[in-house]
Backbone as numpy.savetxt, mean C-alpha at the origin, in Angstrom:
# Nx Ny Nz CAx CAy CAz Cx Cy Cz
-12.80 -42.81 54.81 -13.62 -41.62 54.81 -12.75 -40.37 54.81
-11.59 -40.53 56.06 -11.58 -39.30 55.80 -10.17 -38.53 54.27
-9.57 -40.02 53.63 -9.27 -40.22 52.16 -10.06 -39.26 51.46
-11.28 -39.41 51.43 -12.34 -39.03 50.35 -12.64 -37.52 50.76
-12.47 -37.23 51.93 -12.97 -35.73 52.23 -11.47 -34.93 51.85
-10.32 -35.42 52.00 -8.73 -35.01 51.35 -9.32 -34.77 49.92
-9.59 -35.71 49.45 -9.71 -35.56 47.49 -10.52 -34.58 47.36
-11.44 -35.35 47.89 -12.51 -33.77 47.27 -11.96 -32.21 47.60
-11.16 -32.25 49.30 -11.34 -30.73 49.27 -9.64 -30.81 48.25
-9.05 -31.45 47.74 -7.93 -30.43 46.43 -8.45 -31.21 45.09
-9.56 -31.51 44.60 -10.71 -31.37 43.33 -11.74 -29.84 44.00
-11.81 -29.63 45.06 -12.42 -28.07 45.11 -11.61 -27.19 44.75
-10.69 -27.14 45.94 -9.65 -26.23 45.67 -8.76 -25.72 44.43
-8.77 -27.17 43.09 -8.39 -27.30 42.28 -8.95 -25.99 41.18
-10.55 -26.99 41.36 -11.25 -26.26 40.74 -11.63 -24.59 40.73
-11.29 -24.20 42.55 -11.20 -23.06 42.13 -10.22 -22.31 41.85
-9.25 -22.95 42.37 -8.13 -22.01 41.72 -8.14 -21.56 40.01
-8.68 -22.55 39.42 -9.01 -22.51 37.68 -9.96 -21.73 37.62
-11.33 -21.60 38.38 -11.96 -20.19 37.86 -11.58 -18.77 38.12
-10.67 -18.77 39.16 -10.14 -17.35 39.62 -9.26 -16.77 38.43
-7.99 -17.48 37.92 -7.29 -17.60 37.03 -7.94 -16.68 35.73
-7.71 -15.55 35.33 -8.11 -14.69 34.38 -7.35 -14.96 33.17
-7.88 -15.63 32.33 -6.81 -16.01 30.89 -7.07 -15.01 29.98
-6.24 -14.54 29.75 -5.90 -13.46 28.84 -4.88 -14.42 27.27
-5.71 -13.43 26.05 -4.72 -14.19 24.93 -4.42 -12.73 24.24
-2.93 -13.15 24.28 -2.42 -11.89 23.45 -1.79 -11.90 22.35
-2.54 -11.85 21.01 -1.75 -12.14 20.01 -0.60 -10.98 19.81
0.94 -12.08 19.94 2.04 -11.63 19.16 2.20 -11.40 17.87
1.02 -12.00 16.89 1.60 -12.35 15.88 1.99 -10.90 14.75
2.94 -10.79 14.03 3.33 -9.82 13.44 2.73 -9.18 12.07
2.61 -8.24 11.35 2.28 -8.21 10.47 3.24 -9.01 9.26
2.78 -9.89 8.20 3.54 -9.91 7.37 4.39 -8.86 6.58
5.73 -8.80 6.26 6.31 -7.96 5.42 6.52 -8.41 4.50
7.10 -7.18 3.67 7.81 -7.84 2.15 8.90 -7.68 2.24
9.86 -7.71 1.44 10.90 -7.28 1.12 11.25 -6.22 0.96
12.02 -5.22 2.08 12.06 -3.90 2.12 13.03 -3.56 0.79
12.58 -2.28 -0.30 13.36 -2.01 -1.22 14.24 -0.59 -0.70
15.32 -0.54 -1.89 16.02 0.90 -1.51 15.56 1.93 -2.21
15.91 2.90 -1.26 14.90 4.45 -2.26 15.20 4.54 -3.36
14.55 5.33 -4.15 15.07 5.42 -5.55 16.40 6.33 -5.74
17.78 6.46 -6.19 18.45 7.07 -6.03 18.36 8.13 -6.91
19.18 9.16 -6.91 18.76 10.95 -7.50 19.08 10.48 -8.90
20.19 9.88 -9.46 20.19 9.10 -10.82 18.64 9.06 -11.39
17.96 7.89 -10.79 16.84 7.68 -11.27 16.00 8.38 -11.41
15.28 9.18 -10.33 14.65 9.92 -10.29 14.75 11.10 -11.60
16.02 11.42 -11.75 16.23 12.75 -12.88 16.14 11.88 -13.64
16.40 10.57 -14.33 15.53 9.85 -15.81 14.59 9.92 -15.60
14.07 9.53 -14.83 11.92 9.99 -14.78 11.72 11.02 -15.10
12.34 12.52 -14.44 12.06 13.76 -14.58 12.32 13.51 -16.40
13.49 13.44 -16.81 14.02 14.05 -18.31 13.29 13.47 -19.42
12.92 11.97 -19.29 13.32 10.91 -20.23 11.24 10.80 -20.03
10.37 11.01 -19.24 8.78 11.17 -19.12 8.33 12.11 -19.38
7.40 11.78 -20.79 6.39 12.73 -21.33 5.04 12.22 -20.94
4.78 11.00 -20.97 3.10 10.74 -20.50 3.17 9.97 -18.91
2.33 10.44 -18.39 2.00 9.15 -17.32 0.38 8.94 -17.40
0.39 7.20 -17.22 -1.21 6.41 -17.28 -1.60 6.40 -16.29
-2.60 6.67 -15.18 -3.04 6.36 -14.36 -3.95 5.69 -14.20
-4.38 4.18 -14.03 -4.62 3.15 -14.22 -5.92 2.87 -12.51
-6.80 3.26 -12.21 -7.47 2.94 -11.11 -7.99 1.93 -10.94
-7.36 1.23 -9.93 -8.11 -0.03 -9.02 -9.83 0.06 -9.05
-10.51 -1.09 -9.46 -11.54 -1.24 -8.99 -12.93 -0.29 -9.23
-11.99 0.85 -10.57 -13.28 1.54 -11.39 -13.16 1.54 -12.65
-13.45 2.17 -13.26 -13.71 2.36 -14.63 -13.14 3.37 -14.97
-12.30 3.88 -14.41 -11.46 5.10 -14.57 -10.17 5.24 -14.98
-9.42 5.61 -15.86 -8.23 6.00 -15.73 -7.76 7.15 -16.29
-6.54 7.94 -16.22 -6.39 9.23 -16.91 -5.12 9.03 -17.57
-4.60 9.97 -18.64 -3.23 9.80 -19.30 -2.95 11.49 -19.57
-2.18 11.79 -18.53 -1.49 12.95 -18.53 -0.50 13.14 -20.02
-0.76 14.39 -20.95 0.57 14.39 -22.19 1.27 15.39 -22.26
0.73 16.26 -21.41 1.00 17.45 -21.50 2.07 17.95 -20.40
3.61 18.51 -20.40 4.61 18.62 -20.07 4.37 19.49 -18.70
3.22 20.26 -19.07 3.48 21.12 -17.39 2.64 20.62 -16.35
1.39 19.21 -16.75 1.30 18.50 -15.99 1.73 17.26 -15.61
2.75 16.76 -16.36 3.36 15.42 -16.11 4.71 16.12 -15.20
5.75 16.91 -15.12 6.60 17.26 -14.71 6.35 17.36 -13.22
5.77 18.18 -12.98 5.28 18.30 -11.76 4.88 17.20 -10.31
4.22 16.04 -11.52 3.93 15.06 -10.61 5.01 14.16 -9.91
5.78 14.20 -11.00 7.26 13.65 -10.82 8.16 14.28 -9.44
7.83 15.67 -9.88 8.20 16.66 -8.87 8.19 16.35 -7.31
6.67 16.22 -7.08 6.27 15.95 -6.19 6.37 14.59 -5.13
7.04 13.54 -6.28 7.50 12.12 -5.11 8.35 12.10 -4.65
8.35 11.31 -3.25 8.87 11.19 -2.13 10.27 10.29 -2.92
11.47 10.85 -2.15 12.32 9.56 -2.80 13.08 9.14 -0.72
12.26 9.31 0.11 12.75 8.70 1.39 12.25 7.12 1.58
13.12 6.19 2.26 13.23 5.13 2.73 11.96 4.54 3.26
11.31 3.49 2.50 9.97 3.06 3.34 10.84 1.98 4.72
10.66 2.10 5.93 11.12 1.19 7.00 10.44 0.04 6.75
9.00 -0.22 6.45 8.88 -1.51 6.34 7.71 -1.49 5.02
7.41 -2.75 4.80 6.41 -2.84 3.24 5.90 -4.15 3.99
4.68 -3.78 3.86 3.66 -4.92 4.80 2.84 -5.31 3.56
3.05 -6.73 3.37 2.09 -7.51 2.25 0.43 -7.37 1.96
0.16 -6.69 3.60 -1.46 -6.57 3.41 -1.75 -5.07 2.39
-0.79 -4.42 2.38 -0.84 -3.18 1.49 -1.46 -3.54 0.14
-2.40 -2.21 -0.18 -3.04 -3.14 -1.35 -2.86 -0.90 -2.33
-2.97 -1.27 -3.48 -2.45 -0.62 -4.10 -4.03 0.07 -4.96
-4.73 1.31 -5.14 -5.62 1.84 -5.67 -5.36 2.24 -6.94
-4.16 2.28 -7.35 -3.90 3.09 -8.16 -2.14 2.61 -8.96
-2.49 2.51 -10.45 -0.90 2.23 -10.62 -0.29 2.98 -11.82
0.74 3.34 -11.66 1.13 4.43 -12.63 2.57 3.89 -14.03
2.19 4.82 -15.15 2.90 4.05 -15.61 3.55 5.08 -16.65
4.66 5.63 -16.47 5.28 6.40 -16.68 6.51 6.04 -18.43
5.70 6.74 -19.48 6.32 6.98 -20.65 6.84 7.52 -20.97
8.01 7.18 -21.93 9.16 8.09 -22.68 8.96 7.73 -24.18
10.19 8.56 -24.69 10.22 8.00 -26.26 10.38 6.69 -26.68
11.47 6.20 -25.60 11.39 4.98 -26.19 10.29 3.66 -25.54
9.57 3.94 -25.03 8.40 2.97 -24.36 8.45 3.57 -23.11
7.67 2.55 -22.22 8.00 2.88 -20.81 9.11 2.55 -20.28
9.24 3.50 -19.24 10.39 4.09 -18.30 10.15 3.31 -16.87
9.11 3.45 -16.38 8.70 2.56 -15.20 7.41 2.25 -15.04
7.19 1.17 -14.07 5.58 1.07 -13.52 5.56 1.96 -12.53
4.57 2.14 -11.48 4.78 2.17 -10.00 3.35 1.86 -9.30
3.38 1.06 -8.14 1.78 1.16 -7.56 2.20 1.96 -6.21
1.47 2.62 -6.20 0.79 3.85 -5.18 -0.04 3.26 -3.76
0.48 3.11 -2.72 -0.09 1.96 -1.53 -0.32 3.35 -0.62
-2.07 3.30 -0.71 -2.18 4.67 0.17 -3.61 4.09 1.07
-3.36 4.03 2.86 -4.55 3.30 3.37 -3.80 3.53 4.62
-4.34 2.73 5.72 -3.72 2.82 6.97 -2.76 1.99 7.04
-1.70 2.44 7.52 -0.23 2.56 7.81 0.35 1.93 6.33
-0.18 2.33 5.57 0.50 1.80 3.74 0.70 3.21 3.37
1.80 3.90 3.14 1.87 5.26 2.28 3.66 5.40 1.80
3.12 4.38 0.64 4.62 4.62 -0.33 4.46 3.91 -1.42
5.52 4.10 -2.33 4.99 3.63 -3.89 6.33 2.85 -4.16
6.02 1.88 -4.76 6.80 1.33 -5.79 7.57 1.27 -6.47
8.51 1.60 -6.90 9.12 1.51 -8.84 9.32 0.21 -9.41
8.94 -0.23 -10.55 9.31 -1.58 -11.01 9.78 -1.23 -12.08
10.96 -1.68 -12.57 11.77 -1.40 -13.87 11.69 -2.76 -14.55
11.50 -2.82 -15.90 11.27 -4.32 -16.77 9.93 -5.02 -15.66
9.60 -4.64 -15.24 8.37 -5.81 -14.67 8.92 -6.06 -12.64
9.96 -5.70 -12.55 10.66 -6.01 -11.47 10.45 -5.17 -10.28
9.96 -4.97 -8.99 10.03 -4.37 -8.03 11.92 -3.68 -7.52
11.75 -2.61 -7.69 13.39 -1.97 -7.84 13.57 -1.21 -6.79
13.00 -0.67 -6.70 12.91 0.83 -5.10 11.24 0.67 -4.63
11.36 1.63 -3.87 10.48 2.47 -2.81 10.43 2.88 -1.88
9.77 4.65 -2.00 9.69 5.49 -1.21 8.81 5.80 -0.53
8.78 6.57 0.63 7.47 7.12 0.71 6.92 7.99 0.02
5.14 8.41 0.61 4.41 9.30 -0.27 4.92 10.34 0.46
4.91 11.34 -0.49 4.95 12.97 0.14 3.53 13.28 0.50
3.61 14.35 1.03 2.06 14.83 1.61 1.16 15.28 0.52
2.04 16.09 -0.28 1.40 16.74 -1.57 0.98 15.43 -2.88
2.22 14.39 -2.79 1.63 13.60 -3.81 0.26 12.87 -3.11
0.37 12.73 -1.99 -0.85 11.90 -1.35 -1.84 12.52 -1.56
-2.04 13.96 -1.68 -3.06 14.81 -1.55 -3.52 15.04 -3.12
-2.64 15.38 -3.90 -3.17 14.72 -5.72 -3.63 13.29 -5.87
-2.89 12.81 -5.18 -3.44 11.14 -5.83 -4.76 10.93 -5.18
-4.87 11.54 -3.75 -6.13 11.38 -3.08 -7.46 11.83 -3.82
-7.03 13.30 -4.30 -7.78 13.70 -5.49 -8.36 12.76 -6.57
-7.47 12.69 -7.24 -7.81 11.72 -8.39 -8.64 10.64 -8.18
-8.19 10.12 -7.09 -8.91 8.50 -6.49 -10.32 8.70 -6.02
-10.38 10.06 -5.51 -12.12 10.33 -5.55 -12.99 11.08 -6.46
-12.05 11.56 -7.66 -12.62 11.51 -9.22 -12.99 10.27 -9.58
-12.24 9.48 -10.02 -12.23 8.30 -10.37 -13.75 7.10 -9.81
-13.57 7.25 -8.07 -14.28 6.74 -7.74 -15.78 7.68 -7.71
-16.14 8.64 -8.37 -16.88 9.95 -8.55 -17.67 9.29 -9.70
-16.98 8.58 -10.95 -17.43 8.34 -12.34 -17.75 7.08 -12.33
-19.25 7.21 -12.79 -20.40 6.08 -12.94 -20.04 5.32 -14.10
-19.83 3.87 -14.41 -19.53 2.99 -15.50 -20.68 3.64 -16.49
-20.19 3.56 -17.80 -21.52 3.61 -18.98 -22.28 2.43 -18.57
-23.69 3.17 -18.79 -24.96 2.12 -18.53 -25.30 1.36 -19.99
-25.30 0.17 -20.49 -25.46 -0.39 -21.84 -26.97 0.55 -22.37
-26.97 0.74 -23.83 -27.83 1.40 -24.42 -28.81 0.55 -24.50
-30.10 0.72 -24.21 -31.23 0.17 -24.01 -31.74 -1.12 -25.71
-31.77 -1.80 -25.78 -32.34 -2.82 -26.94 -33.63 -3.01 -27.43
């Protein structure tokens, strides 16, 4: 008997010690990254400036795109990118917008534009290849932001009635 009154009271005691016990779960887990690239160096950048007469702007997920030809608005835009160090490039970054920057002799570069929470830097891909990236400047964020709510502004053509 008094065996059985031992067990039970540390199966009580057991038991309560386990409901007092506050379990907390804290996910560590990290964001995925990519492969951090290097900024674009001043080399490059001045071939974009010299060697780009059109840029395509290509929008994610509308029916929109624009093609800048004209020299005092393509220059400028160029102007305006960031060529500082992105610290990290997180895979969930998703890209609205991708640009695609022409010269005489074809294109000069791609770039996608990663603008969302904690995503704000762009790309360069040379031949198809991820090559640099920088961050956005405030001003390019604030044109591209523009554009992206033109874009998302313009209603698909409705098919002509039969």
């Amino acid at each position: 008997m008094l065996m059985r009154i031992v067990t039970l009271f540390f199966l009580l005691s057991f038991m309560f010690s386990c409901k007092n016990e506050k379990q907390t779960v804290v996910s560590k887990e990290k964001p995925v990254l990519k492969e951090t690239l290097p900024p674009p160096p001043v080399e490059f950048m001045s071939k974009l400036q010299t060697e780009t007469h059109t840029i395509d702007y290509l929008f994610r997920n509308t029916n929109f795109s624009i093609t800048q030809v004209e020299p005092s608005a393509v220059q400028p835009v160029i102007a305006i990118m960031g060529t500082e160090r992105v610290p990290e490039i997180k895979a969930s970054c998703v890209s609205p917008v991708r640009l695609t920057f022409v010269g005489d002799d074809g294109i000069v570069c791609d770039s996608e534009m990663y603008m969302g929470l904690d995503c704000l830097y762009q790309e360069y891909y040379i031949n198809g290849k991820a090559t640099y990236a920088a961050l956005v400047t405030n001003q390019c964020k604030n044109y591209l932001t523009n554009l992206i709510m033109q874009a998302n502004s313009v209603k698909p053509p409705q098919p002509q009635g039969q």
